[in-house]
C-alpha positions as CSV (number, residue, x, y, z in Angstrom):
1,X,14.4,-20.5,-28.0
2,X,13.0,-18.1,-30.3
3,X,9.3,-17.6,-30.7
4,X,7.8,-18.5,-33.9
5,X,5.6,-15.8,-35.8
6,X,2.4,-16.1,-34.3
7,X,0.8,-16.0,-38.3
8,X,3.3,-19.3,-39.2
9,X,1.8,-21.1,-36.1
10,X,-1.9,-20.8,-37.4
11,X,-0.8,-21.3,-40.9
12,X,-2.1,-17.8,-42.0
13,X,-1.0,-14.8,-44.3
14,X,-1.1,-11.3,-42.6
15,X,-3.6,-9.9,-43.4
16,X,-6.0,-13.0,-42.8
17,X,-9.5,-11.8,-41.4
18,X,-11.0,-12.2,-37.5
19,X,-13.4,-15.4,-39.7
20,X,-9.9,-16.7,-41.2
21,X,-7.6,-16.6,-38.0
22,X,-10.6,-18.2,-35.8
23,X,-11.4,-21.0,-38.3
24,X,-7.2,-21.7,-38.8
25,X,-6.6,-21.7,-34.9
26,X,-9.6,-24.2,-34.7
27,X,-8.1,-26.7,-37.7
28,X,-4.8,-26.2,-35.2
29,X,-6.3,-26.9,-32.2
30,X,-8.2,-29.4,-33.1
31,X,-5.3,-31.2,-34.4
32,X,-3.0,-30.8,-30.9
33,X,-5.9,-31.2,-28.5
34,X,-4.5,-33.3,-25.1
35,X,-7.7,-35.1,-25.8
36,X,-6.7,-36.3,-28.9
37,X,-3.0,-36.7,-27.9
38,X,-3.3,-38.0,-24.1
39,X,0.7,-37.5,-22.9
40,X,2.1,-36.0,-25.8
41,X,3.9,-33.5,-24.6
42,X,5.0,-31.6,-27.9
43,X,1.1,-31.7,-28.8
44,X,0.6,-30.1,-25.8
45,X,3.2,-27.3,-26.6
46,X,1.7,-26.7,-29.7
47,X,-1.7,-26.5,-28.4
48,X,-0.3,-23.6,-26.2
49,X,1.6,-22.0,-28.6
50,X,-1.4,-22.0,-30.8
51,X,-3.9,-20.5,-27.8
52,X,-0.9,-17.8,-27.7
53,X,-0.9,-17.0,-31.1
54,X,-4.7,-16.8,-31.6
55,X,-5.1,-14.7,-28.1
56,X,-2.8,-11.8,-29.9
57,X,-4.1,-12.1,-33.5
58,X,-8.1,-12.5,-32.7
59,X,-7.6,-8.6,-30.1
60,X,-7.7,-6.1,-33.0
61,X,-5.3,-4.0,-30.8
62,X,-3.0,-6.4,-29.5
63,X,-2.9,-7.7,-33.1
64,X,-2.1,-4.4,-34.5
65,X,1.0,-3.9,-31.6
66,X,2.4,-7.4,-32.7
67,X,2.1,-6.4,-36.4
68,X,4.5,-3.3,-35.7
69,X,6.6,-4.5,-32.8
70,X,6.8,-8.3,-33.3
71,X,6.8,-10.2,-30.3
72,X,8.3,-7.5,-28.2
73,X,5.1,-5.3,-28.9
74,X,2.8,-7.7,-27.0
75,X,5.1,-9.0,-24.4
76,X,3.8,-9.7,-21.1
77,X,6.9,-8.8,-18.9
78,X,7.0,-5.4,-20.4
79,X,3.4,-5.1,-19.0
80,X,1.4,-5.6,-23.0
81,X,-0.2,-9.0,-21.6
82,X,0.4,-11.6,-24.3
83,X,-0.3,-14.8,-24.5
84,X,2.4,-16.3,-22.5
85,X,2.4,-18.7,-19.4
86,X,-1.2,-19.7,-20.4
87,X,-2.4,-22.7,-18.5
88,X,-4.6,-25.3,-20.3
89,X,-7.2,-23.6,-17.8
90,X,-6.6,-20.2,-19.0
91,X,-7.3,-21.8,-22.4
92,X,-10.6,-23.4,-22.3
93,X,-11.8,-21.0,-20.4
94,X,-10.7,-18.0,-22.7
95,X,-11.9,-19.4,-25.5
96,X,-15.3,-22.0,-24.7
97,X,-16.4,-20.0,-28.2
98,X,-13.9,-22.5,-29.9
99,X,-14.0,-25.9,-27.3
100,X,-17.4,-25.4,-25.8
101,X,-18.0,-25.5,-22.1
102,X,-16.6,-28.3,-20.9
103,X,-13.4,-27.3,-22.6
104,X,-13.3,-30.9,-25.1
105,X,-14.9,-31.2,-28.8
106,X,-13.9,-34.4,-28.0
107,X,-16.1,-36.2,-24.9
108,X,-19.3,-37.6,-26.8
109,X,-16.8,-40.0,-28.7
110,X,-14.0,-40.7,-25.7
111,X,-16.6,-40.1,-23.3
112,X,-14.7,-37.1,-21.4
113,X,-12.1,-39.6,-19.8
114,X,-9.3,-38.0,-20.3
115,X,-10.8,-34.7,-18.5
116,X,-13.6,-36.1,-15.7
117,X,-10.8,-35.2,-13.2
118,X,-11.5,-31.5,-14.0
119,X,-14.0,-29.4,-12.1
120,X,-14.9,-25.8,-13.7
121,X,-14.8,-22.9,-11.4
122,X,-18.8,-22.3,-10.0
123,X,-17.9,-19.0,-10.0
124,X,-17.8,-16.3,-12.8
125,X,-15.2,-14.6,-14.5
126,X,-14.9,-10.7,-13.1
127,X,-14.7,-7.8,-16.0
128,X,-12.1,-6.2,-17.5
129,X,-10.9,-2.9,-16.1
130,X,-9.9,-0.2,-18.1
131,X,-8.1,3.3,-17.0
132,X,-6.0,6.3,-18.4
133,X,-2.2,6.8,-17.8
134,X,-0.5,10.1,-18.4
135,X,2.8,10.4,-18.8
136,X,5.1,13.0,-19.7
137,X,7.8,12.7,-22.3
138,X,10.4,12.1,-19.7
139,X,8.5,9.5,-18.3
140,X,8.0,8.3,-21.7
141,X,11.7,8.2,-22.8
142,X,13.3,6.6,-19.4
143,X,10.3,4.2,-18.6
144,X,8.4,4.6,-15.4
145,X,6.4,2.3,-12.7
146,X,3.1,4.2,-11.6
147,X,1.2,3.4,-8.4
148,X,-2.5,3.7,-8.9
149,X,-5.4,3.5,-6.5
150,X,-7.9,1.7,-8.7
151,X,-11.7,1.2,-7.1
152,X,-13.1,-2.1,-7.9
153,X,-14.3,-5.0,-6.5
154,X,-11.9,-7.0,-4.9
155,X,-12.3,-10.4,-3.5
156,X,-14.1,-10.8,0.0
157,X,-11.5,-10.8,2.8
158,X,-14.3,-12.4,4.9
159,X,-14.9,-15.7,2.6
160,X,-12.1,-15.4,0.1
161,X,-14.4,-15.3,-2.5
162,X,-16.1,-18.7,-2.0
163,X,-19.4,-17.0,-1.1
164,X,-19.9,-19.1,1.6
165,X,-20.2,-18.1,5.2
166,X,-18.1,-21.2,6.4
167,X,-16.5,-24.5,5.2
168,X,-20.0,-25.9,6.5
169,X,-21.8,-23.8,4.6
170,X,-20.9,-25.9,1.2
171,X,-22.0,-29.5,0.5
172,X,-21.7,-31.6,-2.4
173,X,-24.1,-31.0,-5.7
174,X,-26.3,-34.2,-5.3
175,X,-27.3,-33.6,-9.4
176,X,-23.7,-34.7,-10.3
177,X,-22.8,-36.2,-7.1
178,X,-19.7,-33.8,-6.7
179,X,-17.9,-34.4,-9.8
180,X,-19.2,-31.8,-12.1
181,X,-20.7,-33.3,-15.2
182,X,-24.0,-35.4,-15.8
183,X,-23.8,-38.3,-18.5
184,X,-26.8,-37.8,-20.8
185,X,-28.2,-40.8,-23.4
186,X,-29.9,-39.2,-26.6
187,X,-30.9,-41.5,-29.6
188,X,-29.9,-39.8,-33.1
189,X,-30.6,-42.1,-36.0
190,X,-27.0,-43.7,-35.5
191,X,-28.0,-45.2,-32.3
192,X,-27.8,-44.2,-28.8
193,X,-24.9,-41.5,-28.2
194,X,-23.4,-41.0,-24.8
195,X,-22.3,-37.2,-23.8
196,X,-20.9,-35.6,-21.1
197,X,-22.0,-32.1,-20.3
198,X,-21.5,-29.6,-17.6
199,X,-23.7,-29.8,-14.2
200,X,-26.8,-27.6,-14.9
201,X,-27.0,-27.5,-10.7
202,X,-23.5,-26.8,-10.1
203,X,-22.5,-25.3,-13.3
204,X,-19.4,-27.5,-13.0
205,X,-17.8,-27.0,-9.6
206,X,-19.0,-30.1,-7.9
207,X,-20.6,-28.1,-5.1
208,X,-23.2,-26.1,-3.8
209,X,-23.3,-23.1,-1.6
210,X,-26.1,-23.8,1.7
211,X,-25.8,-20.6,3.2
212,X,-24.4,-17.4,1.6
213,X,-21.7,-14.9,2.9
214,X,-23.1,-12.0,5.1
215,X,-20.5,-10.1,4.4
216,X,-21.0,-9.9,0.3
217,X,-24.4,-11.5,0.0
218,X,-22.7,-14.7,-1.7
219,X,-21.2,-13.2,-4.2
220,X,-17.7,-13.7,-3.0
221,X,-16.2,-9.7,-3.8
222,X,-17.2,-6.5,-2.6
223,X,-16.9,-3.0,-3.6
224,X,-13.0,-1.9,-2.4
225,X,-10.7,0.1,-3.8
226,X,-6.4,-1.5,-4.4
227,X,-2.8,0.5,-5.3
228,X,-1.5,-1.3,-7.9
229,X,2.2,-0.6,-9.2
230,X,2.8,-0.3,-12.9
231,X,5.6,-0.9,-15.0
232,X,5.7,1.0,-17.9
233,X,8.5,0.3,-20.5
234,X,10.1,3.2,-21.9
235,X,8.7,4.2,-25.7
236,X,4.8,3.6,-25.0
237,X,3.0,6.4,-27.0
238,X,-0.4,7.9,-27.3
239,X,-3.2,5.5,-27.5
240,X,-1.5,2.1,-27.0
241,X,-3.0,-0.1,-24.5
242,X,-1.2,-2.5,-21.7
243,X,-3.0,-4.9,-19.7
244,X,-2.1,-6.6,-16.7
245,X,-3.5,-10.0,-16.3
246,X,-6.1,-11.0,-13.3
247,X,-5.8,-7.1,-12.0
248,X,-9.3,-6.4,-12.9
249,X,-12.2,-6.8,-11.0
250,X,-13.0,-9.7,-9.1
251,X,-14.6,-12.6,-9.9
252,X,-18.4,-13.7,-8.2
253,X,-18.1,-16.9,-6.5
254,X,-14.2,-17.3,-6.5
255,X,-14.2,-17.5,-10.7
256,X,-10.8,-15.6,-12.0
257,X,-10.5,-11.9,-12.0
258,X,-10.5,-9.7,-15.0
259,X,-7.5,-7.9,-16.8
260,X,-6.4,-4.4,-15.5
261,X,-6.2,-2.8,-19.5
262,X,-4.1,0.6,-19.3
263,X,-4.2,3.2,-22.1
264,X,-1.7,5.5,-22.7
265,X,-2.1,9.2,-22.5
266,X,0.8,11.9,-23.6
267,X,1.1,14.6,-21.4
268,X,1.7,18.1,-24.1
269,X,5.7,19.5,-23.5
270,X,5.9,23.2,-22.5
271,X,8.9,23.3,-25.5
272,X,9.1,19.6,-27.2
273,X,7.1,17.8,-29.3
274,X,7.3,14.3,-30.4
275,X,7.5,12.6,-33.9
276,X,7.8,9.3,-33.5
277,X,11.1,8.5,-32.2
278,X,12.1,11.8,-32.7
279,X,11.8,14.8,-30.3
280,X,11.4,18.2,-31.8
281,X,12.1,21.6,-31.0
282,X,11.5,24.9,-32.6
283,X,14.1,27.3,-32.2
284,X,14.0,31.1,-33.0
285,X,16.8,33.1,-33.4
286,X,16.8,36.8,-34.4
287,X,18.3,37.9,-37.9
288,X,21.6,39.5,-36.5
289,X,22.2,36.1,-34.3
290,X,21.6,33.3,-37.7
291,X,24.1,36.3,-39.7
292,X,26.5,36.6,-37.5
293,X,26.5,33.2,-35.7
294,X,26.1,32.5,-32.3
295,X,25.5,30.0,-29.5
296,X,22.4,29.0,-27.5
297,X,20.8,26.8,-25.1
298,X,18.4,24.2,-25.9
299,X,16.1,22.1,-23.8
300,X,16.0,18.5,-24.3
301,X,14.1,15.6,-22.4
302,X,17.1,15.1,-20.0
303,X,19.8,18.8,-18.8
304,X,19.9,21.7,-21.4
305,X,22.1,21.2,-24.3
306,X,24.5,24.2,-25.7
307,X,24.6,24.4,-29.5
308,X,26.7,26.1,-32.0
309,X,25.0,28.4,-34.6
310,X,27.6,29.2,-37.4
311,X,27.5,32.5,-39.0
312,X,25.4,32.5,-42.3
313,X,22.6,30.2,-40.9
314,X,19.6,30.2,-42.7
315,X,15.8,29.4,-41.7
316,X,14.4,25.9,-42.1
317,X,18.0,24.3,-41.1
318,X,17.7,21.2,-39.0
319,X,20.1,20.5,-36.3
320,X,20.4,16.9,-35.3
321,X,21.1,15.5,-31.6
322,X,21.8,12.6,-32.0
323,X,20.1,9.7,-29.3
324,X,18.7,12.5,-28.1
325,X,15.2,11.0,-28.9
326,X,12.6,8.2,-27.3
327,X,13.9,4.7,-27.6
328,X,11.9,1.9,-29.4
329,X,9.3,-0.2,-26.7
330,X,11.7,-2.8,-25.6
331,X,14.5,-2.2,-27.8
332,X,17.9,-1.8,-26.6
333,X,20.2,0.8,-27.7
334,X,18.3,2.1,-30.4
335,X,17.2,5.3,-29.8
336,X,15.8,8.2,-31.6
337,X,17.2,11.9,-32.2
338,X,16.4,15.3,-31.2
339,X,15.8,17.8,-33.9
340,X,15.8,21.2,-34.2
341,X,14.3,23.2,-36.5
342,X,16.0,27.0,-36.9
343,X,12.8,29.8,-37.2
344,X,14.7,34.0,-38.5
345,X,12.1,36.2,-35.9
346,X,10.9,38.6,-37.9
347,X,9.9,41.6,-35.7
348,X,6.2,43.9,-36.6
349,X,6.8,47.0,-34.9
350,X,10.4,48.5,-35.3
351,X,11.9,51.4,-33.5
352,X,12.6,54.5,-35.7
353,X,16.6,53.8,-35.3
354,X,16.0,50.0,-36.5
355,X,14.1,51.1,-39.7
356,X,16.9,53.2,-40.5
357,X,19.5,50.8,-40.1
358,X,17.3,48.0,-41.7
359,X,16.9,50.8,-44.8
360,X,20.7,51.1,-44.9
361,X,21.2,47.2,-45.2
362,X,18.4,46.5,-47.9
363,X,20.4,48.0,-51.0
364,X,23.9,46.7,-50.1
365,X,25.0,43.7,-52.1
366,X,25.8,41.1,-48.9
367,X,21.6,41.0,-48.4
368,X,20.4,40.4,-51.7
369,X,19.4,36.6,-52.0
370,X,22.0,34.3,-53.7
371,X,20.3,30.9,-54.5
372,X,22.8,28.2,-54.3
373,X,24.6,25.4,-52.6
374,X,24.5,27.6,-49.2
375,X,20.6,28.3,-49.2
376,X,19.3,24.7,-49.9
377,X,15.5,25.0,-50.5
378,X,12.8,23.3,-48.9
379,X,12.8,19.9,-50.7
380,X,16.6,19.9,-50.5
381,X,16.0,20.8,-46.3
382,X,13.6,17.9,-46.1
383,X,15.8,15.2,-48.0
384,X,18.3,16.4,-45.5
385,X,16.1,15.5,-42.9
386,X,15.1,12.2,-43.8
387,X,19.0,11.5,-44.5
């Protein structure tokens, strides 16, 4: 099934604001909450499909990827970590800006029922990670899978992250009595109002920690370094950004790891350039070759390509190879073109016997300049080129 537009799920034009998409995803959430809609299971697919839409539009640059790619732009099997397979986890933890820390707006009116089942993680989420990919046009046009050594801090091998040094070592909080939140009674001037709010003790997990890890101090992670293989999609370009989910560092106390966030580099092309799609090449020929025509070899990103230069050619024509180009991030079959751009070499220092055969050609009639349908002009060459 198709996705919707991720601006039709919050109910928001395109060019809504960061205040305007947060307030709309809210109103949305609000509405689809499991809280509010205990076993509906098409509220709860809203609910997700709105946490995916808001994770994309509220990230300034996964926002502007989805804006020129669509959905394809920000897809999370081509490595651009979107919002999909979010659990409701993923969701109140992500954004406790928007439910608050127990993860329901809810619980001081239903009394957190429907969620006392849940215990929050004691630990703490690890940070983001962010390095530098370069690739070189070929890499860039076929699509290649990196392995990178990344240093970080990984996840204690000796506790598994819990911090602990055993399964002794970790007794129930006796605050909340292992179950994560505290009941509180406040008088407001409607009455008394029951809320539920996390364990200050336990900060949620139910448990507490009665003698620490030697290895990592209690902190569950330690300073280590991982290979991680990436798959780049063919057509990434200069300055985009992938991220691959819980590839960051660590997280203290067993909380989830952080995002692995990639940026592109392009490596410069001892002979191509890119535009785009497009791939271009500068190619010089000398004035007797564009006169009397000739043929020459051209690189391109994949085996040298032999080309036809008819007699007569003049400079500033544009050759076309067609699909010759960089294909569109995770678009199939449509790829771009190489194009070449003829340059006449004009040589500085001539040999006495060139002068005078140079001096013999200036006054005949076949080199004086003829404007017409032959020698198109620059505006002509460039309309041309956009054809």
């Amino acid at each position: 099934m198709a996705k919707r537009d991720y601006y039709e799920v919050l109910g928001v034009a395109k060019g809504a604001d960061a205040k305007e998409i947060k307030k709309a995803y809210r109103k949305v959430a609000m509405k689809y909450h499991p809280d509010k809609n205990p076993g509906d299971k098409a509220a709860e697919d809203k609910f997700k499909e709105a946490a995916e839409a808001y994770e994309i539009l509220s990230d300034d640059q996964k926002k502007a990827r989805y804006d020129r790619y669509g959905h394809r732009g920000v897809d999370p099997q081509a490595g651009f970590g979107g919002g999909g397979g979010m659990n409701m986890e993923d969701i109140f933890a992500n954004f406790s800006d928007i439910f608050g820390d127990s993860g329901s707006p809810f619980e001081s009116f239903f009394g957190g029922g429907a969620r006392q089942g849940r215990r929050r993680s004691a630990g703490q989420k690890g940070s983001n990670l962010r390095i530098k990919v370069k690739l070189s046009l070929e890499e860039i046009a076929e699509g290649v899978t990196k392995k990178i050594k990344v240093k970080k801090q990984t996840t204690c091998e000796t506790c598994t992250g819990s911090g602990a040094k055993d399964s002794k070592a970790v007794s129930t909080c006796g605050t909340c009595q292992g179950s994560g939140y505290v009941r509180q009674v406040k008088s407001t001037f409607l009455g008394q109002m029951q809320t539920t709010a996390v364990c200050p003790t336990c900060n949620g997990s139910g448990s507490q920690i009665t003698s620490k890890c030697t290895s990592c101090r209690g902190e569950g992670r330690n300073v280590g370094e991982e290979t991680i293989e990436i798959d780049i999609p063919a057509g990434v370009e200069e300055g985009m950004q992938l991220s691959m989910r819980a590839k960051g560092n660590a997280g203290k106390n067993g909380g989830p790891a952080g995002d692995l966030l990639i940026a592109i580099e392009e490596k410069a092309h001892e002979h191509l350039s890119r535009d785009g799609q497009n791939i271009m090449y500068d190619l010089f020929l000398n004035f007797a070759d564009a006169a009397l025509g000739t043929s020459v070899e051209v690189p391109t990103l994949g085996k040298p390509v032999k080309i036809t230069i008819p007699s007569g050619t003049p400079a500033g024509k544009i050759f076309r190879l067609r699909g010759k180009g960089i294909p569109a991030v995770q678009s199939y079959g449509s790829k771009g073109d190489q194009l070449i751009n003829v340059n006449i070499w004009t040589p500085k220092n001539l040999k006495k016997e060139d002068r005078a055969l140079l001096e013999q050609m200036r006054d005949s009639e076949t080199f004086q300049p003829k404007a017409g349908k032959d020698q198109k002009g620059f505006f002509a060459r460039m309309k041309d080129y956009f054809e």
